[in-house]
C-alpha positions as CSV (number, residue, x, y, z in Angstrom):
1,X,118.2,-42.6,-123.9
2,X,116.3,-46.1,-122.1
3,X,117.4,-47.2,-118.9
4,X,116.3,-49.4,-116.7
5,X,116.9,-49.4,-113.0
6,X,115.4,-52.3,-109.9
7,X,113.4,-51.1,-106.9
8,X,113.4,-53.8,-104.7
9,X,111.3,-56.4,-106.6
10,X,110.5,-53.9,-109.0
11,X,112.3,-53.7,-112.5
12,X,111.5,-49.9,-114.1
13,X,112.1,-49.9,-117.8
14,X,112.5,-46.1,-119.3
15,X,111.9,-45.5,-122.8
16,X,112.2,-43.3,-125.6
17,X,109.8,-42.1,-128.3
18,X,112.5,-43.5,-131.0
19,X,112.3,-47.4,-129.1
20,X,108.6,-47.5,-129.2
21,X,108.9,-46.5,-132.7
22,X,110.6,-48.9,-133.9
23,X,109.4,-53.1,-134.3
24,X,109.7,-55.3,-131.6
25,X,112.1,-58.2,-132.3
26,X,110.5,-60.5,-129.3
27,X,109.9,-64.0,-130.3
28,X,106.6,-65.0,-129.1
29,X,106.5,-68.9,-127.6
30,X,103.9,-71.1,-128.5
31,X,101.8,-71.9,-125.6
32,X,102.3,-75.3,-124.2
33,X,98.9,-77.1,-123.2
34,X,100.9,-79.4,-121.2
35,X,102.0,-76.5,-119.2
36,X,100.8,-77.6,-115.1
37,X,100.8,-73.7,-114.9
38,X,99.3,-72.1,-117.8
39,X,95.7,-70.7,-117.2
40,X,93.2,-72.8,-118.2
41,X,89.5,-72.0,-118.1
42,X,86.6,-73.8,-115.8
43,X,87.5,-77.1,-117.6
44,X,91.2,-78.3,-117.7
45,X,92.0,-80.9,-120.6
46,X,91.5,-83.7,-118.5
47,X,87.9,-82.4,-118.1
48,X,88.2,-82.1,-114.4
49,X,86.6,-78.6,-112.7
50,X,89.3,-75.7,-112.1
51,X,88.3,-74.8,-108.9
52,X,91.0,-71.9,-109.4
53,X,89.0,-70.3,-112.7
54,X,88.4,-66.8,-111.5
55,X,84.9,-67.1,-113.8
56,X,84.0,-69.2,-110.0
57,X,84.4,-66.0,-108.6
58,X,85.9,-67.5,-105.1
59,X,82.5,-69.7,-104.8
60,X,85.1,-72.4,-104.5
61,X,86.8,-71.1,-101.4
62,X,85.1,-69.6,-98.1
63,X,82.6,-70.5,-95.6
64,X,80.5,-72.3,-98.4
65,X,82.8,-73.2,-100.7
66,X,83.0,-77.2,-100.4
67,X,79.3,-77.2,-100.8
68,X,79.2,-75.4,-103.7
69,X,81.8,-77.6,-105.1
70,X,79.7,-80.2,-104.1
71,X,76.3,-78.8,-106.0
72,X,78.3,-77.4,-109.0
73,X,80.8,-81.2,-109.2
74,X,77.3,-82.9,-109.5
75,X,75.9,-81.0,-111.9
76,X,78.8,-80.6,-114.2
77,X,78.7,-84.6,-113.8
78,X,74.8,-85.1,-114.1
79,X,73.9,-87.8,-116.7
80,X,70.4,-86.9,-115.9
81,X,67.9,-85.9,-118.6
82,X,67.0,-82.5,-117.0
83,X,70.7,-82.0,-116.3
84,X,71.6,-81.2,-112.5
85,X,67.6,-82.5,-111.4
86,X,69.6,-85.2,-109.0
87,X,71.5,-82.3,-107.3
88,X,68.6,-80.5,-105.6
89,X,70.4,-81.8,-102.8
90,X,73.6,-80.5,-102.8
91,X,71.9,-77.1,-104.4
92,X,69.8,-77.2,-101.4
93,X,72.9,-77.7,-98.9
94,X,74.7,-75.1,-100.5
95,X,71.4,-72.7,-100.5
96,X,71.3,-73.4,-96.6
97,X,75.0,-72.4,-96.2
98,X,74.9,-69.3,-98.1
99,X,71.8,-68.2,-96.1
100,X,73.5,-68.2,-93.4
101,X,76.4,-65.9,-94.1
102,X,74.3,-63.1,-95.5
103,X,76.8,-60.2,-95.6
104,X,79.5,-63.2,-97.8
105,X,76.7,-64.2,-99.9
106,X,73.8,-61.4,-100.3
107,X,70.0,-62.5,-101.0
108,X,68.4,-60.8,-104.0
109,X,64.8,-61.7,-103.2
110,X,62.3,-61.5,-100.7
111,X,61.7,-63.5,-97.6
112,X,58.3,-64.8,-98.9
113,X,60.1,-65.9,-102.4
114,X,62.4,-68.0,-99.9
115,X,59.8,-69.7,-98.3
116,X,58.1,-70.5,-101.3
117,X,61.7,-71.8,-103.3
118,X,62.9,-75.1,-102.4
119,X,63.1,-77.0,-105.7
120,X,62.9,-74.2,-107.8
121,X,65.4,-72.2,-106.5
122,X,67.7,-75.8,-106.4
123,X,66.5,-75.9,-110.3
124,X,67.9,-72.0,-110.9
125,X,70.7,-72.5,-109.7
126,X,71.8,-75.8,-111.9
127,X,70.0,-73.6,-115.0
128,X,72.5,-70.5,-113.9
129,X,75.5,-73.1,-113.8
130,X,74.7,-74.7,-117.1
131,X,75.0,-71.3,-118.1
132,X,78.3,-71.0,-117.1
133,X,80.0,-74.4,-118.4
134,X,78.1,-73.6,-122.1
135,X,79.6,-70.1,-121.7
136,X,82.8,-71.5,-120.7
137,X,82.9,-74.5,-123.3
138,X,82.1,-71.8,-126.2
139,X,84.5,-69.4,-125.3
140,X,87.4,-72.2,-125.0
């Protein structure tokens, strides 16, 4: 016999055997893609960032996080030809916070390859978030 019974915020729904055997009569709802609260991927419809995508991976929030919104708003915006090449900037800013919270934001390389970055590494990083809005735009 199913019964259900509350635990504080908790709802616990017991089953049988014979009510998972037989079909579900739930009517699904279309999503609505007006919905303020529905998930929505790195781009909302608008085409605005959503800083609250967990594919940011909390980049967005922290010590660091208004300079990477910084680096990654003018690269999503660049017009350039070599898209994100007039953010080395902001990548740089960003770079320069991150270094400074090692334990938050942990280096993978060496301290010579550091030295030797700048632009580069500035460059990587746009290349690395390109990668993540083509990813993002093909899986929407």
């Amino acid at each position: 016999m199913s019964y259900c019974r509350q635990e504080g915020k908790d709802r616990i729904i017991f089953v049988t055997k014979e009510d998972h055997e037989t079909p579900s009569n739930a009517e699904l709802v279309a999503d609505d893609p007006n919905d303020p609260y529905e998930d929505h991927g790195l781009i909302l419809p608008n085409g605005d960032i959503n800083w609250n995508c967990p594919c940011l991976g909390g980049m967005a929030s922290g010590p660091c996080g208004e300079q990477f919104k910084s680096a990654f708003s003018c690269f999503h915006y660049s017009t350039e030809e070599v898209k994100g090449s007039d953010c080395v900037d902001q990548f740089r800013a960003m770079q320069e916070c991150m270094q400074k919270y090692p334990d938050l934001y942990p280096q993978e390389e060496d301290e010579e390859e550091k030295a030797s970055e700048g632009v580069e590494g500035a460059e990587a990083a746009a290349t690395a978030a390109e990668a993540a809005l083509t990813k993002e735009a093909a899986s929407s």
